[in-house]
Structures are given as C-alpha cells and as structure tokens.
N, C-alpha and C positions, 0 to 999 in steps of 0.2 A: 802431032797436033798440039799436044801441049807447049811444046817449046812456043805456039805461035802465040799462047794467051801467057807467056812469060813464067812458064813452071820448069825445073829439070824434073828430072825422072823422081828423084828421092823426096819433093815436096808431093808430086803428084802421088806417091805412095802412099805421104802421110795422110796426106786428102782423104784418099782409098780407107783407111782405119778408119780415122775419125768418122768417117760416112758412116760403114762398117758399123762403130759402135753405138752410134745415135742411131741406127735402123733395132740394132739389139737393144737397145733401151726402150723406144717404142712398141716393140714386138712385147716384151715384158709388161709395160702397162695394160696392152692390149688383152694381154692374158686373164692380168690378176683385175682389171674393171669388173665391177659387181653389174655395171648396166653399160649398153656403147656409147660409147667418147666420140662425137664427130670429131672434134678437135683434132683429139691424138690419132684417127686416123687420117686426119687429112695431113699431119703435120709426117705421118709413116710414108705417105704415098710420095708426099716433097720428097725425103730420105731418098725412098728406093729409087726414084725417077732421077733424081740426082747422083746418086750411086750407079745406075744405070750409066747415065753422059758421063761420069768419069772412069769408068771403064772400058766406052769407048774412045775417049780422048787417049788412057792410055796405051791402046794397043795390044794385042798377043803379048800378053805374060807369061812367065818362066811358069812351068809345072808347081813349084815349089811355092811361090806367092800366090798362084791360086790356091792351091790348096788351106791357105792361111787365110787367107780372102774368105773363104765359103765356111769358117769355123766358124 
C-alpha cells in the first residue's frame, strides 16, 4: 500500500519514528499541563490516528521493529 502513495519501505519507516515521536512529545506535555490543553490533545489524537494509518499502510512488521515501535 505504500508503494501506491509513492513511499519505499525505509521512508515509511522514517514516517513510523517521526509519528512515534511527536505522539511521545505530546504524551509528555499532556502529563506535565498544570490544567487540560484541548489543543495538545486534539493535536495527540491527529498523532495517534495518523500513526495508526501508517501502520497500516505499512503492513506486518518484522518482530524487531515492532518492538522499537512500541518503546
């Protein structure tokens, strides 16, 4: 499925991180907010919902990148 919106395997990986790390940056704020953020949560949920579709644009991943995935 990726190939079909023009990604190889190793951009859609990078995708994967970078999503990955902007959801762990948001989760962070989420935390340390003294009062709730609609913002930062709506901008968490784009994240995960997008991190979602690209996980399954990429398919069954190797054991090993999941695992690296869910840290």
């Amino acid at each position: 499925m990726a190939k079909a919106f023009g990604f190889d395997e190793d951009e859609l990986k990078m995708l994967l991180v970078a999503v990955r790390q902007m959801r762990r940056t948001f989760a962070a704020a989420r935390k340390t907010a003294p009062a709730p953020q609609p913002a930062v949560d709506a901008y968490a949920r784009l994240y995960d919902d997008l991190y979602a579709k690209l996980l399954e644009m990429a398919g069954p991943l190797p054991p090993a990148l999941e695992e690296v995935l869910e840290k």
